[in-house]
N, C-alpha and C positions, 0 to 999 in steps of 0.2 A: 504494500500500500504506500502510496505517496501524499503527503499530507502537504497543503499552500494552504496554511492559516487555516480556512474553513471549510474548504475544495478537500475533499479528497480523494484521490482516485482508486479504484479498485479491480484486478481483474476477475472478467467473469468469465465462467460460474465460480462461487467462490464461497466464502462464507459468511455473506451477506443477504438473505433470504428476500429479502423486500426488492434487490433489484433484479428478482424474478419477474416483477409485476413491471418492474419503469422501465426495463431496457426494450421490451416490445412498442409501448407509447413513444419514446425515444424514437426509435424508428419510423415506424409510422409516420410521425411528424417531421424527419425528415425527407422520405418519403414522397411524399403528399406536395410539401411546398416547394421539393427539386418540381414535380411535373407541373404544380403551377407558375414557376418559373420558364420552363421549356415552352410554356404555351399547351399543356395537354393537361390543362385542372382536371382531377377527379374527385368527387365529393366525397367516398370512405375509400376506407383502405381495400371493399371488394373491386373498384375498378383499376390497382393499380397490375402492372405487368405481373405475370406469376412467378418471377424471379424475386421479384420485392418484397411479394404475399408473403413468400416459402420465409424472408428474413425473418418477418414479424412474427408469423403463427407458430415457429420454430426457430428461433436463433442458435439454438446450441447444438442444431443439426449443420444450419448453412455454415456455423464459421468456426466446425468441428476441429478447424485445424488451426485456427488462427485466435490471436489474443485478441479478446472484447474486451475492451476498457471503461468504467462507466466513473464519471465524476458525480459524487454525492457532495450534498449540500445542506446542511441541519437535516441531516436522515430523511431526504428529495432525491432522487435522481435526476441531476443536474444535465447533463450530458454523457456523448459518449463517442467512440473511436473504434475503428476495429483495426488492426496492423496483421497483416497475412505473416503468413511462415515463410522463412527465407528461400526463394528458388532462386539458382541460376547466383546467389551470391547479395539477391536485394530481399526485401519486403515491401511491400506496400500498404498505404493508409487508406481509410475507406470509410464513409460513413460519421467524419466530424460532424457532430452537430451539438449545438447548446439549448436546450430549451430555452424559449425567447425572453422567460419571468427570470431566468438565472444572467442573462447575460452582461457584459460589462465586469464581470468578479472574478476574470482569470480563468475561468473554468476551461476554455478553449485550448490553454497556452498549459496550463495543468497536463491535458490531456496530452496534447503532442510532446511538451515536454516528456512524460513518461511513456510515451509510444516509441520515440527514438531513444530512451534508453532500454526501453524491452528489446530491441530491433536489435542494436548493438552489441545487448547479453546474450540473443540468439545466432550473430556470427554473422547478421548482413551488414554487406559492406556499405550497401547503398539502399538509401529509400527512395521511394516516388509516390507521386500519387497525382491524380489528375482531379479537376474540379472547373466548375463554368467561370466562364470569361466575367459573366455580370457579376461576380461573388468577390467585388473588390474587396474587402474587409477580410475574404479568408484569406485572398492572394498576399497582399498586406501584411497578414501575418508567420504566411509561410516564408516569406523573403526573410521576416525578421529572423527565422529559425533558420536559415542559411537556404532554404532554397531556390532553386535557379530553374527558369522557362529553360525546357529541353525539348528535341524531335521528339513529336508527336509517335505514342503507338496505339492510340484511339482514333478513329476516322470520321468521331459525331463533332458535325460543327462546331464552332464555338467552348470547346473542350480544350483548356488550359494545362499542359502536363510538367511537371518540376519532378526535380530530382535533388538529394543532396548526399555526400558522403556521410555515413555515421562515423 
């Protein structure tokens, strides 16, 4: 567990039972307001892609392999992160999101901060991860964390992909 004052992060599944219940809303809602950003709102979590659904209705099937990180906040599920297992020598991030009542309190910078140190412990050399162009504030914040715009290996429009050595 990584403790910033009142953020703390934890990875899931773990031994924290409650964010059994927040890390599928967590998703959800980021979810939901990536497709209402892309221009394809859907109003519950039944119209989103069934690659998305499978996150929500079962997390600890889809990211069997990879660390879920959730930052809690006066025992809330503030946000969360997922960081894949090392292939090929990197990992990747996936799925930052902050609940929008938490935001502003670090919780963000918590998260990634303890995602590239899990990365690191795990033996990747390098992280990446891709996110949209209009998402200036997350862009913003990955730069602070040293990442850098790299060739594209996503081919959907407007998909912004950074990389950084751990």
């Amino acid at each position: 567990m990584t403790d910033h004052g009142e953020v703390s992060v934890v990875r899931w599944p773990g031994r924290t039972p409650f964010v059994e219940d927040g890390l599928p809303d967590l998703l959800a809602a980021y979810h939901l307001r990536t497709e209402a950003e892309k221009g394809e709102s859907v109003a519950t979590v039944d119209g989103l892609p069934d690659r998305y659904r499978a996150e929500i209705s079962d997390p600890r099937t889809a990211f069997a392999d990879d660390a879920v990180l959730v930052a809690l906040s006066g025992g809330a599920t503030a946000g969360c992160l997922v960081v894949t297992a090392p292939a090929d020598g990197r990992s990747e991030i996936k799925r930052l999101w902050t609940d929008p009542e938490f935001r502003g309190r670090g919780i963000a910078s918590s998260l990634l901060g303890a995602a590239l140190a899990h990365a690191a412990e795990s033996g990747a050399g390098t992280v990446r991860l891709s996110v949209w162009e209009w998402r200036t504030g997350a862009i913003a914040l990955y730069e602070r964390f040293g990442f850098v715009v790299t060739e594209s290996w996503d081919d959907r429009d407007q998909l912004v992909c950074m990389a950084r050595a751990v």
